[in-house]
Every structure is written in C-alpha cells, then in structure tokens.
C-alpha positions in Angstrom: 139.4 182.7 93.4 139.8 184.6 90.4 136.3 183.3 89.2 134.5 184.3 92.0 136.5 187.8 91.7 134.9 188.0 87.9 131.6 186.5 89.5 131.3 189.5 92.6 132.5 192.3 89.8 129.4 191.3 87.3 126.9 191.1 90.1 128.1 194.6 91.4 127.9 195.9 88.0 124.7 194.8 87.1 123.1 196.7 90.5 125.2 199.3 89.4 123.4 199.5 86.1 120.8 198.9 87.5 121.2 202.1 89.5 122.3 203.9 86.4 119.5 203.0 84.3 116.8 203.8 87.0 118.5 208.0 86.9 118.9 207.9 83.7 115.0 206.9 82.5 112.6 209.9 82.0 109.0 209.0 83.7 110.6 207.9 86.6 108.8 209.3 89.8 111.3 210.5 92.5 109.0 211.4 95.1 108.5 214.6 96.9 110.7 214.6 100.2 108.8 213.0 103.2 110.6 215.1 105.4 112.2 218.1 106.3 116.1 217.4 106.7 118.3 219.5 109.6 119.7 221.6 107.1 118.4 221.9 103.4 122.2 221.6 102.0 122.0 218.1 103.2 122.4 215.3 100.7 119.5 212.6 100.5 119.6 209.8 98.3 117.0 206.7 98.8 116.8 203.9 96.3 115.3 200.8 95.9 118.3 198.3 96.6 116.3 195.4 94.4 115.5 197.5 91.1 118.0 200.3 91.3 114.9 203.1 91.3 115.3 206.4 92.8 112.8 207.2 95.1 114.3 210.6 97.1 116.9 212.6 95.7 118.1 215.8 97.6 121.0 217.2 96.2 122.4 213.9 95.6 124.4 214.7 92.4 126.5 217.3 94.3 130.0 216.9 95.6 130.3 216.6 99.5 133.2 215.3 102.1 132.2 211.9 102.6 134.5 211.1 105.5 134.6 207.3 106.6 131.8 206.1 104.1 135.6 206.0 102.3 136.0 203.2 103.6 133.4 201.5 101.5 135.7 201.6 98.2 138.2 200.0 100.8 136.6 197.4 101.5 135.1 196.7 98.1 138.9 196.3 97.0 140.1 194.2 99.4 137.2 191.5 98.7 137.5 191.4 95.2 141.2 191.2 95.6 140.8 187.6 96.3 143.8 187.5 99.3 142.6 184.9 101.8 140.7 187.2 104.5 142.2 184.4 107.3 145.6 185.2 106.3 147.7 187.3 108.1 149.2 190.6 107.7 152.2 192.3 109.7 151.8 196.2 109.5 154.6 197.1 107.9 157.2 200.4 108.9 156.5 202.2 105.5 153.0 203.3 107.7 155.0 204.8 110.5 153.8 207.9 109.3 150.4 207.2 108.2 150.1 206.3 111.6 151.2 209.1 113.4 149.2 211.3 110.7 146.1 209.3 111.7 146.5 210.2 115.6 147.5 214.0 115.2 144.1 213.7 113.6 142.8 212.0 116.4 141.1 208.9 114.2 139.9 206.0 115.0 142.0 203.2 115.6 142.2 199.7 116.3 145.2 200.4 118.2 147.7 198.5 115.3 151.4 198.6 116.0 154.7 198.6 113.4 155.2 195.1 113.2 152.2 193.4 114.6 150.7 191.0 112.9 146.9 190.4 112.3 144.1 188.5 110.2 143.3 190.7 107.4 139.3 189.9 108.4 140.3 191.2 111.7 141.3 194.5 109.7 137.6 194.3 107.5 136.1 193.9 111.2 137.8 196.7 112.4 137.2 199.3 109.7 133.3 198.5 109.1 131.9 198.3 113.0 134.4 200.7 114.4 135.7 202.7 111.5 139.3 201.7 112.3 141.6 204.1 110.0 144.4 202.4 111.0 143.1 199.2 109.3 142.0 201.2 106.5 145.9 202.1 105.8 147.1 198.6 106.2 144.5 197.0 104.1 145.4 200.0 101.1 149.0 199.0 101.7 148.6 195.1 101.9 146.3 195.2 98.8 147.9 198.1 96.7 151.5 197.5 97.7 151.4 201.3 98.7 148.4 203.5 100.0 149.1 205.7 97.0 149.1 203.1 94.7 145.9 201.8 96.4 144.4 205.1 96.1 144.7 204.7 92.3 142.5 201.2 92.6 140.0 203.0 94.4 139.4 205.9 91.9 139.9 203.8 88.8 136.9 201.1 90.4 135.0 204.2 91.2 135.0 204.9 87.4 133.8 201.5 86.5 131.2 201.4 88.9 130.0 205.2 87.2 131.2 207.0 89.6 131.1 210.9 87.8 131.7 213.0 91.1 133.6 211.4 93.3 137.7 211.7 94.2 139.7 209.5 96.7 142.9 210.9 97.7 143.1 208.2 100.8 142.1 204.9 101.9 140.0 205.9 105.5 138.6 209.5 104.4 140.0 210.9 107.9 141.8 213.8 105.3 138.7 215.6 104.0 140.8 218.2 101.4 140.3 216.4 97.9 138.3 213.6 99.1 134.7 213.6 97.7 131.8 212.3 96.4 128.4 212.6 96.1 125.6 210.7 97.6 124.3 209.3 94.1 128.2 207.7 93.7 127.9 206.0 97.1 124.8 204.7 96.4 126.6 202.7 93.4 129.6 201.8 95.5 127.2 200.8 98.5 125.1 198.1 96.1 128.8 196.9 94.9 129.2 196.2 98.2 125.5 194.6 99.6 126.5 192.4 96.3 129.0 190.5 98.6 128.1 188.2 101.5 130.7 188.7 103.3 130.9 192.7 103.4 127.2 192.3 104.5 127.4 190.4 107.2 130.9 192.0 108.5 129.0 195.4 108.4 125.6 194.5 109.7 127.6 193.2 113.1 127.0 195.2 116.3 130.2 193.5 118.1 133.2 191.6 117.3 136.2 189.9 119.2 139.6 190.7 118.2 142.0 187.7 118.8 145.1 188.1 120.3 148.5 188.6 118.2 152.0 188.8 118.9 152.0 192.0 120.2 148.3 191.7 122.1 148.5 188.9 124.5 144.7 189.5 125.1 141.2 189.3 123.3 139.2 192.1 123.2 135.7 193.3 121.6 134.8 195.9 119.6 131.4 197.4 119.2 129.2 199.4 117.1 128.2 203.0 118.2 125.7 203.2 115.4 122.0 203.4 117.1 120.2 201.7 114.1 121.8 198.5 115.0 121.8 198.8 118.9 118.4 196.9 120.3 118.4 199.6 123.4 118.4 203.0 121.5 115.2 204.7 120.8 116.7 204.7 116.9 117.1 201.0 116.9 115.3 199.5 113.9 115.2 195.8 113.0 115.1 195.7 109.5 118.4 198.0 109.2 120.9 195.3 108.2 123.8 197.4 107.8 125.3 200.6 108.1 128.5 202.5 107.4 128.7 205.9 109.7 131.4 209.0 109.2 132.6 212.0 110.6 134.9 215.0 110.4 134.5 218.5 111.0 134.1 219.7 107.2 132.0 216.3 106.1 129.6 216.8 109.2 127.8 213.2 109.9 127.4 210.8 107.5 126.0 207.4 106.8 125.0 204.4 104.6 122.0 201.7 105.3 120.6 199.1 104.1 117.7 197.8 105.4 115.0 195.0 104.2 111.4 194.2 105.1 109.1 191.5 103.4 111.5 191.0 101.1 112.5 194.6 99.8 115.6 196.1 100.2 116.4 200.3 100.0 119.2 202.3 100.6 120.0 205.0 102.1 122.7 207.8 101.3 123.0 210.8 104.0 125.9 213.4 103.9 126.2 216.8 105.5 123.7 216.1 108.4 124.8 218.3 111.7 124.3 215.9 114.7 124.2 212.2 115.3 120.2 212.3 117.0 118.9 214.6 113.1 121.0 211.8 111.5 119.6 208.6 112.9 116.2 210.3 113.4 116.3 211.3 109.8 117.5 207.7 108.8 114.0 206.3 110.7 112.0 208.5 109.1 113.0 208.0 106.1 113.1 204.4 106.2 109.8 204.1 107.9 108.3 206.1 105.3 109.7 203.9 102.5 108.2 200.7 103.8 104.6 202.4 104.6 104.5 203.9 101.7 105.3 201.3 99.0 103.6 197.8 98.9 102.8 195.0 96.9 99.3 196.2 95.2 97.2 195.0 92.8 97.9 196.1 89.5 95.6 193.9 86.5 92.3 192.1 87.4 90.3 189.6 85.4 87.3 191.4 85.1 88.5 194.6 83.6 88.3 194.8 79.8 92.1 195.8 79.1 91.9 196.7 75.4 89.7 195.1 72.7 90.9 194.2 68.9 88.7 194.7 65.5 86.5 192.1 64.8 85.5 190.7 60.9 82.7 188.4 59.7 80.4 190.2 62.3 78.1 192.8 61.4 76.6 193.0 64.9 80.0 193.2 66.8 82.5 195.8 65.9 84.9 194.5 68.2 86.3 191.7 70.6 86.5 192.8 74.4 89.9 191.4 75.6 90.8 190.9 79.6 93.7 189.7 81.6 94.1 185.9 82.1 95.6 186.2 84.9 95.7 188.8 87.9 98.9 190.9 87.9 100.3 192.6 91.3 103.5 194.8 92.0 105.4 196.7 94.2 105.2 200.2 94.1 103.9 203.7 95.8 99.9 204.2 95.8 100.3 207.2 93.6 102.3 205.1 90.6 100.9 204.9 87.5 99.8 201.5 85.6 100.4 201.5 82.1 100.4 198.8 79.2 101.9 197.8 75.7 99.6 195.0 74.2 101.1 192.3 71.6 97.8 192.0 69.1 96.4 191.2 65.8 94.9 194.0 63.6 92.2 192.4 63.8 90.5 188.7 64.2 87.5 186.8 62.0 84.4 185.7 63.7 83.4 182.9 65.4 85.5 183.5 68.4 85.3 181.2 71.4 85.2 182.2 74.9 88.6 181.8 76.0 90.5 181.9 73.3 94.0 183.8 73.7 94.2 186.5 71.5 97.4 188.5 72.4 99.3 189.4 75.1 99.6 192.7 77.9 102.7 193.8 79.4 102.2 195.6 82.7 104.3 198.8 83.8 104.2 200.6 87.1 105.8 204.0 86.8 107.6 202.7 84.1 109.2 199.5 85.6 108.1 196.2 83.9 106.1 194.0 86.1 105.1 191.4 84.0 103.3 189.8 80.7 100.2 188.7 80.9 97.8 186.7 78.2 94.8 188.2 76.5 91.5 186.3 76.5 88.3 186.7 75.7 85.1 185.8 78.4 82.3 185.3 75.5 81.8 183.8 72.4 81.8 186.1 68.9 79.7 184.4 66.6 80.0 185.7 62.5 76.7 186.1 61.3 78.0 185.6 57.8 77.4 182.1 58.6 73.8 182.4 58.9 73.5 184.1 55.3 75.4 181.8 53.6 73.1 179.0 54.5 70.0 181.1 53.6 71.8 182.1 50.6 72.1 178.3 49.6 69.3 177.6 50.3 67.4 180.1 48.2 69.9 179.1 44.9 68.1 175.3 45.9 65.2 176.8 45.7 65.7 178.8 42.3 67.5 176.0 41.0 64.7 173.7 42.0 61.9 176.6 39.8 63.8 176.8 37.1 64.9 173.2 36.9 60.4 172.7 37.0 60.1 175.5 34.5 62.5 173.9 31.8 60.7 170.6 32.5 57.0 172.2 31.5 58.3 174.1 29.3 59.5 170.8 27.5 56.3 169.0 28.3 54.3 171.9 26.9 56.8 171.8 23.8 56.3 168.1 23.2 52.4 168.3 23.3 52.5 170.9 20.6 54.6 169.2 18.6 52.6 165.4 18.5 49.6 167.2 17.8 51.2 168.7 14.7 52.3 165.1 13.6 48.5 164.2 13.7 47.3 166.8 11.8 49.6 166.1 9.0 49.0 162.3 9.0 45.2 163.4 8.1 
C-alpha cells in the first residue's frame, strides 16, 4: 500500500510539473479567449490535461473562494492515505459541532449521524457526486485524526503540488473566510487527482447507492445535479468525464472538468461565474472550442527540403539538400508555429548517395517537442575531383611516356655520334 502511495504521489507530480513547466516556458501561445465570460472578474483556466500546456488563462493567477472544489485536496488525501476505502468508519462525537456548523449553513449533507458507521468509499461517493460536507468532515477527521490537523495535510500537499495562492482553512470549503485559491492551483490539484483511477471514476458517476448501516435500515441513491454529465440536459456532453461543482454566496459557482475526445484530455478551471446555465453554457463552449480547434496536423513532409549542409570535393554543388525521412504529425491549434533544431555535420565530402542519412531534425510545435526525425538526401552528389584526378594521371602517363621517348632518342642520337667518332680515329 505504501508503494502504490509513492507510485500515485510521483505520477501526480510529474502532471504537476508538467503543469508547471508549461506556465513557466516563454513562447508558449495562450490563446486569445474564445468567449465572452458572464462577468469579466471570472476566473478561466483551460489546459491540456496530456502535456500540462496552457491554452486559456483569465485571471487565473488571482485568489478567489473556491467553495466545494475543496473538496478536491480531500479527496486527494484520503487516496493517497492508503486506509482501505471498504473499511468502515463510525462518525465520531468530536464532529457534533462540525455538524451542527455545517446545517446552520445549510450544506450539503449525506445525512451522517454521531455514531453511525459507514464505508469510507461511501464517504468519497458522497462528497464527489453530491458534495456531501458532512463526509468531507469525517473523511478530514478519520484521515487527519482531527479536521484541524487535517487541514494542515491539505495546505502542506497544496505546497508540494506548487500550489503559490491557495489557503485551506477546512476540509468541504462550505466556510468561505480564509479559504482560497486560484484557478491555476486547482488546475494542479485537479491533474493530482485525474492521476488516480479511482477518484476518476468515483467523480465521473452520475448516481450512486448508498448501502444501508446501523443507523439506516434502507438503501438509497444519490445523484448528480451537474448538467454535463446528465444525458437529458441541453448541457450534457459526452466526452466530459468528470466534474467537481461548488457554491456559496461569496465564491459564486464553481467547477472542475475533465473531458477527453480522440484521445486528448483538457481541463477546465471556472470560479466566480454568477449562475449555473453561464456556467455550464460557458463550460460547452469552451470545451467545444478546444476540441474544434486543436487537431492532429501534419507538421514535416518528405518532399520539403528542411535545411541543407555544405558540401566539399564538388565544385558544381555548393551544397547537399536534406529532407525528412519520415513524415511528422502533431497535435496542436492551426495557428502554432513549427520550428526545428537539426543535429548536422559542418559539412560532408562528395560523392554522396541518394539516401544516405546525414543528420537528424527535431520537430517543435509552439514550442512543445513532437519528435526526431532522420535527415536524408533524395539524389546523388557526385565530386568532380574524381574526374580530374584521372585526367590528371593520365596526362603525367602521357608526359612520362614523351619524356621517357625523348631520353631514349636522345641516347640513340648520342650513341650514333659517338661510333662515328671511333671510325674516324681508327683511319
């Protein structure tokens, strides 16, 4: 258990710096709102759940009552605790109060009772699809041994995760005063939480049935008001796999979604919004936009020279032309930028063959790496020193082969000169 605790921490943390790096890098486009929100002191935050990339950012940095979304960091802590989620939990009296706080409030409830005793994924259930604060305060007390205590988890894992603006001061967000955050934070605790399977699928639920327990002699079933996830609202959409709602007077409405379409995943951060109908509407647009807007495109053909590299031993080429050897596609917006880095010689020596890898191409859209691709050439380079080196031979044969017949006359023409003075002198 305490392995698979280490395992859901890392794979939280690397979406979270994933989500980190993605702000953090200049170059990056965040694209110009799609929309126009209900009220422009809204907070907007959309990012690319797969790559951590921001793709809308209104006033995401800046603090803001989050109500129930709260109960995110809840939840987080209570599945990386490692308790057994099928074992059982008796709401202890030390929550008396927290209780009766909760329903002068007039919270949400799951309708928990001092000394009733329930499954502790009952509790998850409860607080995810129907915002249960009374869960909320028995989970904080069952994993933190006090809600204040557990209070303390959540802010110090809101700091690992790189949380810079956000403050808990309780376990359901029901008390606004002092309990904040901003939509960029939830956007990190939100991908902590897709990281796990079974927040995932306890939040995308539209229904669940609560079993009996010693004080409840009866089932019953809880659903989801949300009206992304109901198939009969005009809001319904299919690939929203799940969503985390709030509301309180000062936090106005809030939400967190997920949703994922041909195998790309975004989130979606909204705080401050004024009535359920801007906030789901806002929510559709939003998404809807995202997914018509960004597709896998091509990015690198094999017919386009990509760069080319100096060429020696060929006075009639100055240069090789290099291309991809491969087509290269990504996933991005129409109006990203390709760009390159190339892995190359200085230069390379005639004869060349066709095909011959020369170097390599990495591929960027809007700054992301896409991929590495090989570098060949589609004709053949041939050095033309080759040519004059064999006329060049050829002509030394040939002066060799004069000179080699001038010594020899000049020898014969020697020798002649010489018997003939041997004659003479004999007379």
């Amino acid at each position: 258990m305490f392995k698979n605790t280490i395992f859901r921490r890392m794979t939280a943390l690397v979406l979270t710096l994933a989500l980190a790096a993605a702000a953090a890098l200049p170059g990056l486009a965040v694209y110009p709102m799609p929309i126009q929100t209900a009220s422009e002191t809204e907070a907007v935050y959309l990012f690319n759940a797969d790559t951590g990339k921001t793709i809308l950012n209104q006033n995401a940095g800046q603090q803001q009552y989050v109500a129930s979304l709260t109960k995110l960091m809840t939840a987080l802590l209570l599945l990386e605790s490692g308790k057994d989620l099928n074992g059982e939990v008796t709401v202890p009296t030390a929550l008396t109060q927290e209780f009766r706080d909760i329903q002068n409030a007039n919270g949400t409830t799951m309708g928990l009772r001092i000394g009733e005793t329930v499954r502790r994924i009952d509790l998850l259930n409860a607080m995810l699809i129907v915002s249960a604060n009374d869960a909320a305060s028995v989970i904080a007390y069952d994993v933190g041994g006090s809600v204040l205590d557990f209070v303390k988890q959540m802010n110090a894992r809101a700091q690992e995760l790189g949380c810079t603006g956000t403050n808990f001061t309780c376990a359901h967000g029901l008390f606004d005063y002092g309990n904040v955050s901003t939509a960029q934070d939830l956007a990190k605790i939100a991908a902590a939480c897709a990281a796990n399977q079974t927040f995932a699928q306890v939040a995308g639920t539209a229904s669940y049935v609560l079993p009996a327990t010693n004080l409840r002699k009866a089932e019953h079933t809880i659903s989801s008001s949300n009206s992304l996830m109901n198939s009969e609202s005009a809001n319904y959409r299919e690939y929203v796999r799940w969503v985390k709602g709030g509301f309180t007077t000062l936090a106005g409405r809030c939400i967190v979604a997920f949703a994922e379409k041909d195998g790309h995943t975004y989130g979606l951060v909204i705080l401050g919004c004024d009535t359920p109908d801007h906030l789901f509407a806002e929510c559709d647009d939003l998404f809807d936009w995202a997914f018509a807007s960004f597709a896998d495109r091509p990015l690198v053909d094999t017919q386009t020279v990509l760069t080319t590299v100096d060429l020696t031993k060929c006075r009639t080429e100055p240069a090789v032309e290099l291309y991809a050897a491969a087509p290269v596609s990504g996933y991005g917006h129409a109006d990203d930028i390709v760009t390159y880095s190339f892995d190359l010689p200085e230069s390379i020596a005639a004869t060349v063959k066709s095909g011959s890898v020369v170097g390599t191409a990495t591929v960027y859209l809007d700054g992301d790496e896409v991929g590495t691709v090989d570098l060949v050439t589609h004709r053949e380079y041939v050095s033309d020193f080759r040519t004059d080196t064999k006329a060049t031979a050829l002509l030394l044969c040939a002066l060799l082969f004069i000179l080699i017949a001038l010594t020899a006359v000049t020898l014969a023409a020697g020798g002649g000169s010489l018997n003939l003075k041997r004659r003479k002198h004999r007379r």
